[in-house]
C-alpha positions in Angstrom: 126.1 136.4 114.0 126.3 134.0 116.6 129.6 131.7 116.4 128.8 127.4 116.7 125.2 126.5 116.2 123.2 130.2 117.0 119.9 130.8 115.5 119.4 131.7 111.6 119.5 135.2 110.7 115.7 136.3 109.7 116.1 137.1 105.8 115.9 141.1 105.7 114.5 142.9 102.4 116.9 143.6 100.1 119.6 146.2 101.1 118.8 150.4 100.8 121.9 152.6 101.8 122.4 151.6 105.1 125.1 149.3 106.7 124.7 146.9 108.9 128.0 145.7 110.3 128.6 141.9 110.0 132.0 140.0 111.6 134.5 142.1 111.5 133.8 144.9 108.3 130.2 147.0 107.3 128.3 144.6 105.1 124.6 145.4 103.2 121.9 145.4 105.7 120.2 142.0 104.3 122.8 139.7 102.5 122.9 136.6 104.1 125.7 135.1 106.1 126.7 130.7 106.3 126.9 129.9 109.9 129.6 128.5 111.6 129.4 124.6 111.5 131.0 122.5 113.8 131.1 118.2 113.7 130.3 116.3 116.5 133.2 116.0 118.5 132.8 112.9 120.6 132.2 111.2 117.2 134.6 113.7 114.8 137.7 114.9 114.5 141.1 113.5 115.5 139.7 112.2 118.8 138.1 109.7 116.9 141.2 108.5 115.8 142.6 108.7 119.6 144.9 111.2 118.6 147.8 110.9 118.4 147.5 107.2 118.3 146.7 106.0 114.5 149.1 108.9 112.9 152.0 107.6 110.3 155.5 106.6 111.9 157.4 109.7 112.6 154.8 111.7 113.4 153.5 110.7 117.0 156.9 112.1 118.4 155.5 115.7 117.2 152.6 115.2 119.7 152.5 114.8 123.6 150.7 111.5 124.9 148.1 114.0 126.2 143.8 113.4 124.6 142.9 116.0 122.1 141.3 119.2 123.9 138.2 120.8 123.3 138.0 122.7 120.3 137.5 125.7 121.5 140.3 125.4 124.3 142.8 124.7 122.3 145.8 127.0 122.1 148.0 127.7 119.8 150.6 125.0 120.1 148.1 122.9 119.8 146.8 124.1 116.2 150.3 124.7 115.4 150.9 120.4 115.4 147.7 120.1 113.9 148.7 122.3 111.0 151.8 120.6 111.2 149.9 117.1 110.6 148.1 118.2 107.7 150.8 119.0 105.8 153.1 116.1 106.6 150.6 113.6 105.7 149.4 111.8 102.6 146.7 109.7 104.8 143.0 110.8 103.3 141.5 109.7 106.6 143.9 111.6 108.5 143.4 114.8 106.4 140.2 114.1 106.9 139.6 114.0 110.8 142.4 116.9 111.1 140.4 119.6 108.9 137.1 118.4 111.0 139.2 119.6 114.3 140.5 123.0 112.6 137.0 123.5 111.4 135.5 123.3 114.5 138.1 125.1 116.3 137.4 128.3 113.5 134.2 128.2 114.7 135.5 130.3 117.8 136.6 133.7 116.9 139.8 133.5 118.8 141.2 130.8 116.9 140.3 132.3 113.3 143.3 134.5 113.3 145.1 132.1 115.2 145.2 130.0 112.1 146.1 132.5 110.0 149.1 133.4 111.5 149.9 130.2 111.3 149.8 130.2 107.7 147.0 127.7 108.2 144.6 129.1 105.4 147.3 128.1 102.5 147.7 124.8 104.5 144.0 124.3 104.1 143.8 126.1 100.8 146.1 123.3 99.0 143.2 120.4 99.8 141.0 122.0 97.7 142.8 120.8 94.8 142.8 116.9 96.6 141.4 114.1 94.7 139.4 112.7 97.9 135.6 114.5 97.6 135.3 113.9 101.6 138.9 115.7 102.1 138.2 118.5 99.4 134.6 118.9 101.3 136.2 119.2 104.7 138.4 121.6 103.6 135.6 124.1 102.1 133.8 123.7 105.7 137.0 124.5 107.8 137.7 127.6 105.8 133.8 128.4 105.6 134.5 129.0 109.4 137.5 130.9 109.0 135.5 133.3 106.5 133.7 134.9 109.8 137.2 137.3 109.3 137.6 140.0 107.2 141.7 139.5 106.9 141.2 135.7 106.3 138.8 136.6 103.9 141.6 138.5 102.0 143.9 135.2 102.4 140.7 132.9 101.2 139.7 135.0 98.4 142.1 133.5 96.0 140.7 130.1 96.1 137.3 131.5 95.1 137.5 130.2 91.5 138.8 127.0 92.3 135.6 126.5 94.6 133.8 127.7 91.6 134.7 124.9 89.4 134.1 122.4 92.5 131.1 123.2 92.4 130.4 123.1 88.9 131.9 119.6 88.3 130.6 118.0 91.9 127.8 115.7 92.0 124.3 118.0 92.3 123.3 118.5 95.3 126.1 116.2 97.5 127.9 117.7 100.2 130.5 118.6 98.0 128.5 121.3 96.4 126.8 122.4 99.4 130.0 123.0 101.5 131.4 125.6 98.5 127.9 126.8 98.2 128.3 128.0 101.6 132.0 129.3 101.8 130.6 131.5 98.7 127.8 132.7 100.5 130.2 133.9 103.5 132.5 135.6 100.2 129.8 136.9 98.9 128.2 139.1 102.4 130.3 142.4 100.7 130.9 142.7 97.1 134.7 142.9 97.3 134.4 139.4 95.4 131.4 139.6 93.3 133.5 139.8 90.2 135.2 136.4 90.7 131.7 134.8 90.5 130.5 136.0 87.5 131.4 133.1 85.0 129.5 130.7 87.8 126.2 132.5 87.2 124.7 129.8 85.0 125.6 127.4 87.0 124.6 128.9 90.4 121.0 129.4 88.3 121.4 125.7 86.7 121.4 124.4 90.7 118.6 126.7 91.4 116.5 124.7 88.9 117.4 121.3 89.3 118.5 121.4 92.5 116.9 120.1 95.6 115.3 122.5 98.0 118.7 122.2 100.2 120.5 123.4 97.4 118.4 125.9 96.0 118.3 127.4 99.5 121.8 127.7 100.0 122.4 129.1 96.0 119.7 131.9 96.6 121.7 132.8 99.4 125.0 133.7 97.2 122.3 135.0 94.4 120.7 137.3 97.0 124.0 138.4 98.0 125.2 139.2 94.5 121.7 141.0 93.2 122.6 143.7 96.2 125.2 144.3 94.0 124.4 147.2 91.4 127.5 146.2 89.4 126.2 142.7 88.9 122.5 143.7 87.6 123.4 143.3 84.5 124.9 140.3 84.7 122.1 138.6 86.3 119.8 140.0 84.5 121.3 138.2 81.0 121.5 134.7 82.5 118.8 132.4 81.6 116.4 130.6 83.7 113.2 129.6 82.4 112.0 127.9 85.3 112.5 130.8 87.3 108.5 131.6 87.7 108.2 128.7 89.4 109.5 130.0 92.3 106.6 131.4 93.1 103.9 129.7 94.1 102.4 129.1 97.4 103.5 126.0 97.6 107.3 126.8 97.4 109.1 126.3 100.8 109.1 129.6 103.0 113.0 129.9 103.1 113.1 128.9 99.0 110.6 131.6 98.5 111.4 134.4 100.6 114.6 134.7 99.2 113.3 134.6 95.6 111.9 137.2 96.6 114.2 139.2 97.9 116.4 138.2 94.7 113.8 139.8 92.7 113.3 143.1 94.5 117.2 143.7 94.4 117.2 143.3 90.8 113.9 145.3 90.3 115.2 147.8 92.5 118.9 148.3 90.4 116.8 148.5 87.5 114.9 151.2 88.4 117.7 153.2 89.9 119.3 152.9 86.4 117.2 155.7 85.0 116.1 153.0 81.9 119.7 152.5 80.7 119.5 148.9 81.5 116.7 148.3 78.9 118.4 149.6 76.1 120.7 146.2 76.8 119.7 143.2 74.4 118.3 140.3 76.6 116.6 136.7 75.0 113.3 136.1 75.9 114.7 133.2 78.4 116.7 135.9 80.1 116.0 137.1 83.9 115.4 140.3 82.2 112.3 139.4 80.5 110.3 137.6 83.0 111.0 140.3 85.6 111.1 143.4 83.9 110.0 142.8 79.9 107.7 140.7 80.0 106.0 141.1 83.7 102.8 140.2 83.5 103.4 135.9 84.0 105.6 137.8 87.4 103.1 140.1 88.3 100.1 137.6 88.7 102.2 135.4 90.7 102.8 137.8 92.8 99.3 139.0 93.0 98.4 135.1 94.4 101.3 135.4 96.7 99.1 138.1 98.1 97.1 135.4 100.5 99.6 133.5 101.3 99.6 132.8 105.0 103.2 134.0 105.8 103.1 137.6 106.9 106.8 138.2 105.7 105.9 136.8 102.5 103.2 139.4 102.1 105.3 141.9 102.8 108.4 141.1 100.3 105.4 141.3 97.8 104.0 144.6 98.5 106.8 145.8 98.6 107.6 144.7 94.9 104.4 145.5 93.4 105.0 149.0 94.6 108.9 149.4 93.2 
């Protein structure tokens, strides 16, 4: 994964036995990954506030007359005061501007664990619970960056619920939503954390229906993620989405499509690995169960249309389903 802006990952099939290995650990070969986003910083961050002019009285002794440094140069004294100035301050615009600067400084490696050791990630971790949505939002992309670690990922795990909820109870489709979506999608590449997403299920399938195609792209990332997951099958396979089907068509966007697909053949795939115990299971007739595996044949004629659809990946994610 390329750190600050590199290309999208191409989506893979969905994963066999193999590893792969991601940032840091051995993740599935195929679960998707959020890239590291940075803000603009000639317009962003505390440089927009000429830092450290505009911070509260008391304060501006902490910091050298000195402009802010580039992100990525900046050491760890220099984090170390910014850490400092999140806690110590009850201005929203000032949290705001200093977790745009630690978020774009986590997009470099070097300062992830940096951070860390600076008991930054519990710094961060307490604006989740902030009443400001542009704070709370800033907060989810700064330790979205500082996901690309396996040990902060250990530190940021315990927030997981509470960015459940926030994005449950955001506005649909706001930036909000999006920047938990994505810190979920990084916590979701292994499935040391599946089981803390469970309850969100509906809700991650609620978005997928009425979201727009921003969200529904970022939500089939976590929902590919967690179908890789044998011990979520079933789980996935009980929630309800009757819209599901509509998915695919040849219309759907390419990157809404391909990973419905690929969300399909994991879940086909764990079925049929389960030697048929899966089926003994009581599913409704809304249930992901039925229009996949139950009753296929609404499934299976989409797919057979999907056939001639210009995409040559596309063709291939079906093929490879109509043969499981």
């Amino acid at each position: 994964m390329r750190r600050g802006g590199g290309r999208r990952p191409r989506l893979r099939p969905s994963p066999g036995p193999a590893l792969e290995r991601g940032p840091g650990r051995c993740r599935p070969a195929g679960s998707e990954q959020a890239c590291a986003r940075r803000e603009g910083e000639q317009q962003h961050g505390l440089a927009a506030l000429g830092w450290p002019c505009g911070l509260p009285r008391g304060l501006q002794s902490t910091f050298d007359n000195s402009p802010l440094a580039s992100t990525h140069t900046m050491d760890a004294d220099a984090l170390q005061k910014l850490i400092h100035l999140l806690q110590a301050t009850d201005d929203p615009l000032i949290q705001e501007q200093a977790l745009i600067t630690l978020s774009n400084s986590a997009a470099f490696s070097v300062n992830q664990d940096i951070i860390r050791n600076l008991d930054g990630l519990s710094i961060i971790g307490r604006m989740l619970s902030d009443c400001v949505p542009k704070v709370k939002e800033k907060a989810l992309n700064a330790l979205n960056n500082l996901s690309m670690n396996i040990k902060n990922q250990e530190e940021i795990q315990v927030y997981i619920t509470q960015v459940c909820r926030s994005i449950e109870s955001a506005p649909l489709n706001s930036e909000l939503q999006l920047a938990g979506l994505r810190l979920l999608t990084n916590m979701s590449v292994t499935s040391d954390y599946h089981h803390k997403m469970i309850n969100s299920i509906p809700c991650f399938l609620h978005l997928l229906s009425e979201g727009t195609e921003r969200t529904q792209i970022q939500v089939l990332k976590v929902l590919v993620n967690l179908s890789a997951n044998p011990a979520m099958t079933r789980h996935l396979l009980r929630a309800q989405v009757p819209s599901l089907l509509l998915l695919f068509g040849n219309c759907t966007h390419r990157d809404i499509l391909l990973r419905a697909l690929a969300f399909a053949a994991n879940l086909k795939k764990n079925v049929n690995n389960e030697d048929g115990t899966m089926i003994q299971d009581q599913y409704s007739e809304d249930s992901i169960f039925f229009i996949l595996c139950r009753d296929s044949a609404p499934f299976t004629q989409k797919l057979a249309s999907l056939l001639h659809h210009p995409d040559t990946e596309v063709k291939e994610q079906v093929v490879r389903l109509l043969t499981q």
